[in-house]
Steps between C-alpha positions, in 0.01 A plus 500: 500500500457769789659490795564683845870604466756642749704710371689593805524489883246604662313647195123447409445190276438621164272326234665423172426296190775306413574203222334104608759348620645135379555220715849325457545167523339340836342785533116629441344802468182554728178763459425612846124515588599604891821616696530517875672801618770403795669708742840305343356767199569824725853422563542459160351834387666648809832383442540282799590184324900531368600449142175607333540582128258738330262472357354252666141358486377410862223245630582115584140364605376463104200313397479445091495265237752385292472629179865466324715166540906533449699207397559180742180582736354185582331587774249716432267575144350812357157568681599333826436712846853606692576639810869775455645494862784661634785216444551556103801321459786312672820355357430143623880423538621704830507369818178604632336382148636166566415460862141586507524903589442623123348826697867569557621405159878777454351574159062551510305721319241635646165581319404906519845563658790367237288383259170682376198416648090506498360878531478461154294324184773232446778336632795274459568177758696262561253135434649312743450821810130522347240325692221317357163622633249338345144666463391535893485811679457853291803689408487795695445291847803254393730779415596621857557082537851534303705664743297616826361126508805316414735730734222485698549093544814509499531690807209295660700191489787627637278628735483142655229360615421702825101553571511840599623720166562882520473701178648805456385725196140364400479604145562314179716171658372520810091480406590213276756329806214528732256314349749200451603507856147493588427239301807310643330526808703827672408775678612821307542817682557773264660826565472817288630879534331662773118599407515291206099402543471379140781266541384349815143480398618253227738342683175434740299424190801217425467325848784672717434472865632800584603841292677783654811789390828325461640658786197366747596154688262212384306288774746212504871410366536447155657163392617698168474855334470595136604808390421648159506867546824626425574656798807398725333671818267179510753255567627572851062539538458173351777335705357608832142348382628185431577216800841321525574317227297668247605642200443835290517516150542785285388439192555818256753541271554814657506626838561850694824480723448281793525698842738385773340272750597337792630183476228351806249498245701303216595246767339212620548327147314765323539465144482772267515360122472698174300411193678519055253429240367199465572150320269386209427204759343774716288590231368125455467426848304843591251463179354187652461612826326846338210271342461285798477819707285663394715847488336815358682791438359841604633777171426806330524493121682796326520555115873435399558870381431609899751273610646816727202566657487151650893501600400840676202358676774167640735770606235656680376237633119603394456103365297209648623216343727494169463715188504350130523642177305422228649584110 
């Protein structure tokens, strides 16, 4: 198999060929047709995620087909279509696992971050954190699904309910978030980094009433704020936007520090709530509501071996959308 490989912090991925791997038992092996690149995939390669052990294969929003079939799978059979997302594995007996927050589990794995992942041919998952797809949708479109859509959700319900939804960061999560709120019957006002035209043309494109820089006020109080670029200078700006009561959610796995803010603008029962991973039920409940709305996904295909180019062009923010490889 070939595969993307990071060698090091901070290095550029390097292609290698490297022996198929096996699946153990409950596990398959999966050949990748389409991989989402995340910007969970930058702090990987740039060493802002602890404990990362090298090399490592990145990618966690994998598209492919099961093609090998390890011992005790019953789930899943050779040929069927799989979604890889980020949850890989939990340990299903500590506390979390056993009260309903397996996105907390002591003891995960975590695909493209402790265990190897899809910028690459192949690649070994867990059956049971591998979700059934079926044959709708193309590849490419449902890769960015896996993670920006089902972090995406995730953050959406806790969210709550409020009409008036502020997003902040419209790229991969937040194009795909939009068009669900929308469908759900919200107004979305979507804020990008100042000048960003391309950004707010297809937020615009998506149905947001109103697009403007992050640091610009929007025409009315926000029942809630999303936040999915990670940068910690956009809370205390979120907080302000929203009205009492209303919530902020950051919903990276990685943030810049959060500046000091006044303590006016938390109060009034504020609530500022963080988002970790996501629970295979996530990934059930968001799949239906994908079909029934209708979501399309705005990307730019790369060939796997120029895997760097499109992690340069998310640090640069020079994408519209989400990027996916393609072995």
């Amino acid at each position: 198999m070939k595969a993307m490989m990071l060698t090091k912090r901070g290095a550029a991925l390097q292609l290698r060929e490297i022996d198929d791997p096996v699946p153990t038992t409950g596990a398959v092996r999966v050949k990748v047709s389409a991989c989402g690149v995340c910007r969970t995939d930058l702090h990987v390669v740039d060493g802002e995620l602890p404990d990362i052990k090298y090399p490592i294969i990145p990618g966690h929003e994998v598209v492919g087909r099961v093609d090998a079939v390890g011992r005790q799978v019953a789930n899943l059979k050779l040929g069927d279509r799989v979604g890889v997302p980020w949850l890989g594995y939990t340990c299903g007996v500590c506390f979390y696992c056993k009260n309903g927050q397996e996105n907390l589990c002591d003891r995960p794995l975590f695909t493209g971050y402790t265990r190897d992942g899809g910028f690459a041919t192949h690649l070994i998952a867990d059956a049971r954190y591998a979700f059934p797809l079926g044959e709708e949708g193309d590849d490419v479109s449902t890769a960015p699904l896996l993670c920006a859509g089902l972090i995406g959700w995730r953050s959406l319900v806790m969210a709550g309910d409020g009409k008036h939804l502020g997003i902040y960061g419209f790229g991969a999560a937040g194009h795909i978030i939009a068009q669900v709120a929308r469908w759900q019957g919200r107004s979305v006002y979507a804020f990008t980094r100042a000048g960003d035209d391309a950004a707010q043309r297809l937020a615009q494109s998506l149905g947001a009433c109103w697009t403007g820089g992050s640091e610009q006020t929007p025409p009315v109080p926000l029942d809630a704020a999303i936040i999915y670029a990670p940068v910690g200078g956009l809370v205390p700006l979120a907080l302000r936007a929203v009205r009492k009561g209303g919530r902020v959610v950051c919903a990276g796995i990685h943030m810049s520090d959060i500046p000091s803010f006044p303590y006016r603008i938390l109060w009034e029962e504020r609530q500022l709530l963080s988002v970790a991973n996501l629970t295979r039920n996530d990934g059930f409940e968001f799949f239906k509501i994908a079909s029934r709305a209708g979501i399309k996904t705005e990307t730019t295909v790369f060939p796997l071996d120029q895997a760097n180019d499109a992690l340069a062009m998310l640090r640069s923010g020079q994408l519209v959308g989400a990027a996916v490889l393609r072995p």
